[in-house]
C-alpha positions as CSV (number, residue, x, y, z in Angstrom):
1,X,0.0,0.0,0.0
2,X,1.3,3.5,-1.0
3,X,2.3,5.6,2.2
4,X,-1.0,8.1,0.9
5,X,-3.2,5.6,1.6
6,X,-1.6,4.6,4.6
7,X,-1.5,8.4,5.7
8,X,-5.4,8.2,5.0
9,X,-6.6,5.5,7.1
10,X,-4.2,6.9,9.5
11,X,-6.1,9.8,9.4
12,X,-9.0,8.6,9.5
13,X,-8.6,6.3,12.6
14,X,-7.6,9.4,14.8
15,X,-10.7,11.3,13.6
16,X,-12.8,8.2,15.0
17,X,-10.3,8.3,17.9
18,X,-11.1,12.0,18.1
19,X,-15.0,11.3,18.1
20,X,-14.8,9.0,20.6
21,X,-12.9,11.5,22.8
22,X,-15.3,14.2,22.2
23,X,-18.4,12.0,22.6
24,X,-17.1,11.6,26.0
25,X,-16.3,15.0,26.8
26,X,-19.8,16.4,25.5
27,X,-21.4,13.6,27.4
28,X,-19.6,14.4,30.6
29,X,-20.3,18.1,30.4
30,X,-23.9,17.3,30.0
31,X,-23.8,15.2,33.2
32,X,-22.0,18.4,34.6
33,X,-24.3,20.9,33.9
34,X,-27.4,19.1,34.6
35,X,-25.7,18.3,38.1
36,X,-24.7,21.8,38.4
37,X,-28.4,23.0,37.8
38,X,-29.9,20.6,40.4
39,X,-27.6,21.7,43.2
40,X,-28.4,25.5,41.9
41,X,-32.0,24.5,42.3
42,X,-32.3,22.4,45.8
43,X,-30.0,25.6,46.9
44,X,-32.5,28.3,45.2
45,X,-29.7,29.9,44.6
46,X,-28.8,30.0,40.5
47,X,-25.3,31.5,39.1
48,X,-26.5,32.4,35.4
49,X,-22.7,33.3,34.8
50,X,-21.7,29.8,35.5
51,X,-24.3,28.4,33.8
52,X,-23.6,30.5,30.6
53,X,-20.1,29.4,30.9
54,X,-20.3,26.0,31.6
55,X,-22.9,25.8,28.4
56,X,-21.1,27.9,26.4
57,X,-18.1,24.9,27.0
58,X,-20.7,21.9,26.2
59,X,-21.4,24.0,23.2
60,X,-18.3,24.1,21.8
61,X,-17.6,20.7,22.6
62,X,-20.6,19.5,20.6
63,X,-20.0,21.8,17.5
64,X,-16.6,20.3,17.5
65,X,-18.2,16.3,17.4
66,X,-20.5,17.9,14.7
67,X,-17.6,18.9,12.6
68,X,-15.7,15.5,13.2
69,X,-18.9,13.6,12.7
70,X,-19.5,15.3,9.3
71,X,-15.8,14.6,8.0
72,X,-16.4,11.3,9.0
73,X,-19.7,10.8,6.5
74,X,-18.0,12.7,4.1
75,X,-15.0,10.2,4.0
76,X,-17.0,7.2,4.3
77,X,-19.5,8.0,1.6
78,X,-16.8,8.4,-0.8
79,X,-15.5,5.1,-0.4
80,X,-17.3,2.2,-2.3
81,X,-15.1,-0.6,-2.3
82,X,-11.5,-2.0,-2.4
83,X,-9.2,-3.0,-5.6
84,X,-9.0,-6.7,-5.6
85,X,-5.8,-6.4,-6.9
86,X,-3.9,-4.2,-4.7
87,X,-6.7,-3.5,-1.5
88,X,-6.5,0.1,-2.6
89,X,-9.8,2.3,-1.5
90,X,-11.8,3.5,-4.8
91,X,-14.7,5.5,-4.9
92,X,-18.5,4.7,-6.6
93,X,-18.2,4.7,-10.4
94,X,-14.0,4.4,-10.3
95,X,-13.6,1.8,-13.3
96,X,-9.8,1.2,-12.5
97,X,-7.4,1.6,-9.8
98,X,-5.9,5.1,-9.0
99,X,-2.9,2.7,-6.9
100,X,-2.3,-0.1,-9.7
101,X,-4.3,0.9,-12.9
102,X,-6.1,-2.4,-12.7
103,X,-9.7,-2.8,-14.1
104,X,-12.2,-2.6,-11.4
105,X,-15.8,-3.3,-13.1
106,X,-16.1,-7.3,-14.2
107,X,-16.1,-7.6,-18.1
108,X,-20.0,-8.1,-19.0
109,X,-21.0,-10.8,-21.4
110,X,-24.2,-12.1,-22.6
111,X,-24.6,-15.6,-20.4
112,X,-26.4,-16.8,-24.0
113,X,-22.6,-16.8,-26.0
114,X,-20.8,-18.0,-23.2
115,X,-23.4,-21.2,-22.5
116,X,-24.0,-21.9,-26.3
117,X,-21.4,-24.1,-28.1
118,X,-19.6,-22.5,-31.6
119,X,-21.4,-23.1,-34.7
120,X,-21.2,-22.4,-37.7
121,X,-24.4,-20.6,-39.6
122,X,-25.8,-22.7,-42.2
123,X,-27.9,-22.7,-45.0
């Protein structure tokens, strides 16, 4: 495999890495503000500044998944299968191999020529 491909599943595996860490952040923050609210409330005493902050955190941390998450569909729709030659990635439509040039899409023939034995026309 050619060190671009390599460099793009590397890629790609520390943008799931990075979703996984940021799915566990925004979750955490969640739990953190909702905690944070219910001790404000069972004290009757609410910080809006802390709250703001805090949310304003959870907020970035979630547009951040967001963008990862969307780079991730991106990169996965574009992939549609692998080069049987050379296990090269290749996207919908690609009739040969951007790695090894070799043919992608199966030769069609009719099944009728292949199944029927040579013969000659006749009078």
């Amino acid at each position: 495999m050619s060190s671009a491909s390599e460099s793009s599943n590397g890629s790609l595996a520390s943008l799931r890495e990075r979703r996984r860490e940021l799915a566990e952040r925004v979750a955490q923050l969640t739990w953190d503000l909702g905690g944070l609210t219910y001790e404000m409330a069972v004290r009757d005493h609410y910080r809006l500044d802390v709250l703001a902050r805090r949310a304003a955190e959870l907020q970035e941390a979630d547009a951040e998944l967001n963008e990862v998450q969307r780079l991730l569909a991106g990169a996965d729709a574009g992939v549609h299968g692998h080069c049987r030659s050379c296990g090269a990635v290749h996207s919908r439509g690609a009739a040969y191999c951007w790695q090894c040039g070799a043919p992608l899409l199966e030769e069609a023939r009719p099944s009728v020529l292949e199944a029927s034995p040579a013969h000659s026309p006749g009078p």
